[in-house]
C-alpha positions as CSV (number, residue, x, y, z in Angstrom):
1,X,110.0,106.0,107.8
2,X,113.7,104.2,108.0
3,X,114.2,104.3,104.5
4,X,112.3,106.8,103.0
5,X,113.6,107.4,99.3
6,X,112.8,103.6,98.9
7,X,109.3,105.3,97.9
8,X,108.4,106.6,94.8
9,X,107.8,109.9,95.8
10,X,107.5,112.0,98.7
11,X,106.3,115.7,99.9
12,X,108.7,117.1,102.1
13,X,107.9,119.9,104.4
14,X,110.3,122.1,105.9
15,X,109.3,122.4,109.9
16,X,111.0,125.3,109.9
17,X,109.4,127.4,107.5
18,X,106.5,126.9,108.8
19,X,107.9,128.7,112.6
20,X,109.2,130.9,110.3
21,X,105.8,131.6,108.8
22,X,104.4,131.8,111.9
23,X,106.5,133.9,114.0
24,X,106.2,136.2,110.6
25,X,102.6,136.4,110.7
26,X,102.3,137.0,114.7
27,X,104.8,140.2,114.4
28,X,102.0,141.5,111.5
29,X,99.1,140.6,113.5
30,X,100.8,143.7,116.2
31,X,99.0,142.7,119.5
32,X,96.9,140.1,118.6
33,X,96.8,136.3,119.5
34,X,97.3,133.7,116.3
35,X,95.1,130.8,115.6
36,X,96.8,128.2,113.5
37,X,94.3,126.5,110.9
38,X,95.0,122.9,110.6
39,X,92.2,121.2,109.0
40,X,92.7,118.7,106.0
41,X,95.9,117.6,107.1
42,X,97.2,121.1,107.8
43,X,96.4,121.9,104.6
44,X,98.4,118.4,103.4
45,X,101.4,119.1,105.0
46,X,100.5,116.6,107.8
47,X,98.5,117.4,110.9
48,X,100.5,116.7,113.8
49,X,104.0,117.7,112.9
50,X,102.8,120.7,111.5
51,X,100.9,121.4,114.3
52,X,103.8,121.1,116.8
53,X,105.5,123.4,114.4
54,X,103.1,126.1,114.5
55,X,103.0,125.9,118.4
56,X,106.9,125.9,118.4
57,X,106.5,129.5,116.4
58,X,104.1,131.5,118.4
59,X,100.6,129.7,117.8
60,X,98.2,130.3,120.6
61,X,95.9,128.3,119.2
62,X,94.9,125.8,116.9
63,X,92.1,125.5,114.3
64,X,90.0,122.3,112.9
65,X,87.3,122.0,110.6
66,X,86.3,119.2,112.2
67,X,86.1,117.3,115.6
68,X,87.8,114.5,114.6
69,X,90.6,116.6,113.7
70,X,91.0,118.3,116.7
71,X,90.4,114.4,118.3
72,X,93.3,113.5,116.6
73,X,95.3,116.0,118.2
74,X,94.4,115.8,121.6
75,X,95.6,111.7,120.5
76,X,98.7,112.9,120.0
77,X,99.3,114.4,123.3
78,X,98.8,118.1,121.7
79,X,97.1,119.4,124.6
80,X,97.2,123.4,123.2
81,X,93.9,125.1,122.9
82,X,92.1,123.9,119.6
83,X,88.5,125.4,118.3
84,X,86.8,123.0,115.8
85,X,83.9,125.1,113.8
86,X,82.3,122.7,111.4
87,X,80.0,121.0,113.2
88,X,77.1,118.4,111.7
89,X,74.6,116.7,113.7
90,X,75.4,113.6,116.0
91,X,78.9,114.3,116.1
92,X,81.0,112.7,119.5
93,X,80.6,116.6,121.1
94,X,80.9,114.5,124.2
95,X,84.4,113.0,123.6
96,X,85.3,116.5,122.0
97,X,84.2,118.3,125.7
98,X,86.1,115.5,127.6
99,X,88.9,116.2,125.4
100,X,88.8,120.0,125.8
101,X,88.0,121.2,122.5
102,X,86.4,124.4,121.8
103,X,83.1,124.6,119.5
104,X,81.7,127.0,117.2
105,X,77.8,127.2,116.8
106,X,75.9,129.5,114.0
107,X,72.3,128.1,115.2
108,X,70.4,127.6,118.4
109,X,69.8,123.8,117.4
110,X,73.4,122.9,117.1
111,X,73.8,125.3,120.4
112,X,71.4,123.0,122.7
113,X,73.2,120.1,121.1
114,X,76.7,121.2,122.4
115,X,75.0,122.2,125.7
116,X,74.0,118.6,125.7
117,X,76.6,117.3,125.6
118,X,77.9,119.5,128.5
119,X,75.0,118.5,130.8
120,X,76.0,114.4,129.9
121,X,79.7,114.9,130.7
122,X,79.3,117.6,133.7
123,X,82.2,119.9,131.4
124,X,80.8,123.4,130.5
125,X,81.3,123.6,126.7
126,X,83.5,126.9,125.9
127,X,81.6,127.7,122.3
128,X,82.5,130.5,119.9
129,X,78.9,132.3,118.1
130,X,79.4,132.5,114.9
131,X,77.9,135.3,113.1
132,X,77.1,135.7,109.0
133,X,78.4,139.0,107.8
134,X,78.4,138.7,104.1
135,X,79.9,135.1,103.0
136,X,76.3,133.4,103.2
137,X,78.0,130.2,104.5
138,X,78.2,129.5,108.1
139,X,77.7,132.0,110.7
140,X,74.3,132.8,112.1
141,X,72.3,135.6,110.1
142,X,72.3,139.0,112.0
143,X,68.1,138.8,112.0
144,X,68.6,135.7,114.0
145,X,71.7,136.7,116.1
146,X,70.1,138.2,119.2
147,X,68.6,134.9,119.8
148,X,71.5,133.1,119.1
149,X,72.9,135.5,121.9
150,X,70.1,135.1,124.4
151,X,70.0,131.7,123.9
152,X,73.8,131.1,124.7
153,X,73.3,133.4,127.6
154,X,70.4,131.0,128.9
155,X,72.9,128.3,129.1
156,X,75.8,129.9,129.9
157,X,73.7,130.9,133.3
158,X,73.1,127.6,133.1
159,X,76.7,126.2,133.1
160,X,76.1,124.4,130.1
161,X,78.1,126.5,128.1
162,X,80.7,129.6,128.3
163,X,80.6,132.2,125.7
164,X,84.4,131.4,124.4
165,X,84.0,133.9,121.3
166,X,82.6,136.2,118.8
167,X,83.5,135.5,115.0
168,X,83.5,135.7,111.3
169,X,85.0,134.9,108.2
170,X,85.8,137.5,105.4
171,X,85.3,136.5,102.0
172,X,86.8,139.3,100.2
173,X,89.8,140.1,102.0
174,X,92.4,138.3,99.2
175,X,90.9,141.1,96.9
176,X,92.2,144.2,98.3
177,X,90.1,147.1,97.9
178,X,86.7,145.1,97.6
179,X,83.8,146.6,98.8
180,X,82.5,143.5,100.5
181,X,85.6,144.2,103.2
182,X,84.4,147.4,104.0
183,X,80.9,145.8,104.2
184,X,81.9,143.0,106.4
185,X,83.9,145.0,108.9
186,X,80.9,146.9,109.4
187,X,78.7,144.1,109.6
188,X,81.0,142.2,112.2
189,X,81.0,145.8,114.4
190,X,77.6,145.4,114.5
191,X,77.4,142.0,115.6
192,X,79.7,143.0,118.7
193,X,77.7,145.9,119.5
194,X,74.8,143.9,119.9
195,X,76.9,140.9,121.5
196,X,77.8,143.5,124.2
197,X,74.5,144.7,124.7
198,X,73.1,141.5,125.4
199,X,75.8,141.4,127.8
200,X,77.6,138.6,125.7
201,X,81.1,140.5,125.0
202,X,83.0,140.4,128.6
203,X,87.0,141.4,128.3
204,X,87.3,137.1,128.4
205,X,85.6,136.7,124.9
206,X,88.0,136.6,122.1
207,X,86.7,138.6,119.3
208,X,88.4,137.2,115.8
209,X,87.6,137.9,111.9
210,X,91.2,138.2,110.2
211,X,92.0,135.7,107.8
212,X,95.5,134.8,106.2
213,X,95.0,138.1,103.9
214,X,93.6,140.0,106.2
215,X,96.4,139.7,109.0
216,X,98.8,140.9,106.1
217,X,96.5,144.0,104.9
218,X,93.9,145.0,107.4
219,X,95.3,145.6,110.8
220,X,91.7,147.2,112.0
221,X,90.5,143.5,110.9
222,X,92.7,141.7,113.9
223,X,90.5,142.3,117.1
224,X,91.7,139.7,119.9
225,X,92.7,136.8,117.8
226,X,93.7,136.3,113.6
227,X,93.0,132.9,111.7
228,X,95.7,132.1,109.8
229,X,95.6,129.1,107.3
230,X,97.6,129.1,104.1
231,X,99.9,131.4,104.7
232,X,101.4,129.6,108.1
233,X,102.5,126.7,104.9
234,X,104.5,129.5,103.5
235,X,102.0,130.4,100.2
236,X,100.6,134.0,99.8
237,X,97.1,134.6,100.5
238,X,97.6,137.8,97.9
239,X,99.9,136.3,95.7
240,X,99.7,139.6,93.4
241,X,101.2,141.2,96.1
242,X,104.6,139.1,96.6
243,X,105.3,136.7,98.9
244,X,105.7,139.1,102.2
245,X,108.1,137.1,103.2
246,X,106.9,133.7,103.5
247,X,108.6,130.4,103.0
248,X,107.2,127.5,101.0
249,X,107.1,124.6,103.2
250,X,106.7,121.9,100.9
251,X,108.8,120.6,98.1
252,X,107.4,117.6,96.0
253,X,109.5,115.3,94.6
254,X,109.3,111.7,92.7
255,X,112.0,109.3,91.5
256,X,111.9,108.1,87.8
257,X,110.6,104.7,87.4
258,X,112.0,104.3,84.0
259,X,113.3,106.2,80.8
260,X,113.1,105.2,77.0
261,X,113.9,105.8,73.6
262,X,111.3,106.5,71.3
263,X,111.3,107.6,67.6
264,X,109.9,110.6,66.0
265,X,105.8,110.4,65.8
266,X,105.4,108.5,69.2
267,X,102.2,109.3,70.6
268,X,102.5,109.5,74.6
269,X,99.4,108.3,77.0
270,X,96.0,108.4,77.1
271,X,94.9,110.0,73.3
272,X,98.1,110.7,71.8
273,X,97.5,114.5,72.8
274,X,101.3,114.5,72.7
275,X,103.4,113.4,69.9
276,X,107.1,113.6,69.6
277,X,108.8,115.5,67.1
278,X,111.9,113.9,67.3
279,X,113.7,110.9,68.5
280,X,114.0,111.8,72.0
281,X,113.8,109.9,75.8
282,X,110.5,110.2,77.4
283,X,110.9,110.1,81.3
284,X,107.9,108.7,83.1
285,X,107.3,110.3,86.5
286,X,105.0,107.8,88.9
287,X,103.0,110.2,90.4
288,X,99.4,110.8,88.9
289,X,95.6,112.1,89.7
290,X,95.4,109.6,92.6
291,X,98.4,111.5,94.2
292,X,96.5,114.9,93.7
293,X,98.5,115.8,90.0
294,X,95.0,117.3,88.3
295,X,94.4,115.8,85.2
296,X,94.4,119.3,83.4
297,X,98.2,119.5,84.4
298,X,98.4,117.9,81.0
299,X,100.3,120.1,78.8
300,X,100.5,123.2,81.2
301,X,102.2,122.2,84.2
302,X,106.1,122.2,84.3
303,X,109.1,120.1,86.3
304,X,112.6,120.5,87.1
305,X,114.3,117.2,86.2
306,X,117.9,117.4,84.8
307,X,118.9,120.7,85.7
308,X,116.1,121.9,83.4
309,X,111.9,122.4,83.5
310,X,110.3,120.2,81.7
311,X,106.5,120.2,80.3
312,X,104.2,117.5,81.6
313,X,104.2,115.5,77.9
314,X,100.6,113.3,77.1
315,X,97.7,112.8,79.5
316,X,98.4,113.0,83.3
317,X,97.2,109.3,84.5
318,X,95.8,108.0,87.7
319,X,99.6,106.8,88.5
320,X,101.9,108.1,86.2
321,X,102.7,111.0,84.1
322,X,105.5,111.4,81.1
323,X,108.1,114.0,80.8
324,X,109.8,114.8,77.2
325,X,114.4,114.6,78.1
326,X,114.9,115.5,75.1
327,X,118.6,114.1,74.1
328,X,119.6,115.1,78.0
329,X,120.3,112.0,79.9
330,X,118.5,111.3,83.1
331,X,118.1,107.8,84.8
332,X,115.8,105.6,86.3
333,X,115.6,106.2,90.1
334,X,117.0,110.0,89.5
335,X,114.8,112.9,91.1
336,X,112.7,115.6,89.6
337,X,111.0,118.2,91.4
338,X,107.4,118.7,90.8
339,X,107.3,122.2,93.3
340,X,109.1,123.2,95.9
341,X,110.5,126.9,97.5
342,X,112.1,127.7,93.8
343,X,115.2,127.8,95.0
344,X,117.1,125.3,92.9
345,X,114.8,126.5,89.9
346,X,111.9,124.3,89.9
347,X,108.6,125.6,90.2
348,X,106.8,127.1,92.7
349,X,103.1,125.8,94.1
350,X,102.2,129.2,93.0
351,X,103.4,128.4,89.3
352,X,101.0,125.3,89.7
353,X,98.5,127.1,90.6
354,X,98.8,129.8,88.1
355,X,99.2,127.5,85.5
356,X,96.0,125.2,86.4
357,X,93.8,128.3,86.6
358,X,93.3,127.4,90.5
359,X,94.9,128.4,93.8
360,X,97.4,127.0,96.6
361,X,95.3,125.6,98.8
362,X,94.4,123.2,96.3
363,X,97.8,122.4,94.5
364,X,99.1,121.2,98.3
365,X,95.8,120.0,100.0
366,X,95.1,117.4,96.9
367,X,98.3,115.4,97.5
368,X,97.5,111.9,98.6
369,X,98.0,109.6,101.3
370,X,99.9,107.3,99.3
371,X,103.1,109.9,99.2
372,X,104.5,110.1,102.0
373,X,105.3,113.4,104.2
374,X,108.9,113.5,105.0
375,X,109.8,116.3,107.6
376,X,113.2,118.4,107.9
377,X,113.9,121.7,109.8
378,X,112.7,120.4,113.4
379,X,116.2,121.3,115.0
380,X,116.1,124.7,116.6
């Protein structure tokens, strides 16, 4: 973008927080490999640049939700290893194998689709088995995992496919101390045992189960490989447990369309759930629940604008949202910071979150395609 604080806002994201993260998160993972998760926009913060970011730090690999994502990527000229691991039926697994993607199954259906898709474009489909270990979401149930297993090792004699890796997701693991961890671990060991029975654990499988929190606290959860997601973008996975370091990578930040005037017993927006006190200038910020600004920010979620923080004031609307001055002067066209790193004393996307009764990965993934992502930090 040539000029861009001619927009109304912006989310800017600080490349090289996001190495920093990274290289941060690889020295805790010891010996193991790191898989950057960029789904949803890298979590909002843009998919490509933040993807060439996490490479730039250490990332060995890359992770997508879905194939389109990891598409997108290969578009881009990203040719780094990249596993997708949502996969619904009738996807192009075709154009993903051509591309050189890697794809998770949990079921033997989805498994003879991939291999499919193999036999069409003669490329043997490198597939990670995914088994359930206590989230109940994806992941094959142990009861049906030796088939999953024999089934991959049918095709994988076959050439259709090439046993890649053996995973899992923890559900617990931002809770230290929860007994589902424990659970899991044992769970997942048990999955490998009977991998490598089957004969479907050779030194070339990558064996990974650590998420963001887990990579932090669980060193016997890291195995081959650790998933890491929200806390590559600089927010903790345990934020009752500090920050470890990390550095917020994006700051959000609008320009004031206008200010105003207004005497005592105004009511501001939607239902008058705000009315002034005072004579004071009301402020109106043109960012809104289109943008991702939840609607229940009303009232509880706080800006910096002139040097101070400032309440959201009235009902959060699908454009626009009101701020309370006070008699301190700010202009039309001056900044305020929604959240950023905290540096300057605005708040934090941890604040948001807090404050909204939700978490991170919300607060930064719900910010819209009509505010653009302005990147800084790319230089060494």
């Amino acid at each position: 973008m040539d000029n861009p604080m001619a927009t109304p806002a912006q989310a800017r994201v600080d490349l090289a927080a996001i190495r920093h993260n990274v290289a941060l998160l690889k020295e805790r993972a010891g010996g193991a490999e790191l898989m950057a998760a960029v789904k949803a926009d890298a979590y909002g913060h843009g998919l490509v640049p933040s993807s060439r970011a996490m490479l730039a730090g250490g990332a060995a690999m890359l992770g997508t939700a879905f194939v389109s994502e990891a598409l997108e990527l290969r578009a881009a000229g990203i040719t780094a290893p990249v596993l997708s691991w949502l996969i619904t039926p009738g996807e192009p697994l075709d154009e993903a194998l051509q591309a050189g993607v890697e794809l998770s199954a949990s079921d033997e259906p989805l498994l003879d689709e991939i291999a499919a898709a193999a036999r069409r474009t003669g490329r043997a489909a490198r597939t990670h088995l995914e088994a359930d270990t206590g989230m109940s979401r994806g992941g094959s149930p142990l009861a049906a995992w030796p088939g999953l297993l024999r089934r991959a090792l049918e095709l994988q004699a076959e050439g259709a496919v090439e046993i890649a890796g053996l995973w899992s997701h923890l559900a617990c693991a931002d809770i230290p101390g929860h007994p589902a961890i424990d659970a899991q671990l044992e769970s997942y060991e048990t999955a490998l045992k009977l991998a490598e029975q089957a004969g479907a654990a050779g030194s070339h499988v990558i064996r990974h189960l650590a998420n963001s929190a887990a990579t932090m606290t669980l060193p016997r959860a890291h195995y081959d490989l650790v998933r890491c997601g929200i806390a590559t973008y600089g927010l903790s996975p345990i934020p009752e447990q500090g920050d470890f370091g990390l550095r917020q990578a994006m700051t959000l930040v609008a320009r004031i369309a206008m200010t105003k005037r207004v005497p005592e017993g105004s009511g501001v927006s939607y239902g008058h759930l705000y009315v002034t006190d005072r004579e004071t200038t009301l402020a109106l910020v043109p960012l809104g629940y289109a943008d991702g600004i939840l609607r229940h920010a009303t009232g509880k979620a706080e800006v910096l604008a002139g040097g101070r923080r400032r309440l959201v004031a009235g009902r959060v609307c699908m454009d626009q949202f009101v701020i309370d001055m006070g008699d301190d002067p700010l202009l039309a066209g001056e900044e305020v910071i929604l959240f950023g790193p905290g540096a300057q004393g605005e708040p934090t996307a941890q604040e948001w979150a807090d404050n909204l009764g939700t978490i991170t990965h919300e607060i930064v993934t719900r910010i819209g395609s009509r505010v653009p992502r302005v990147y800084e930090g790319w230089g060494p």
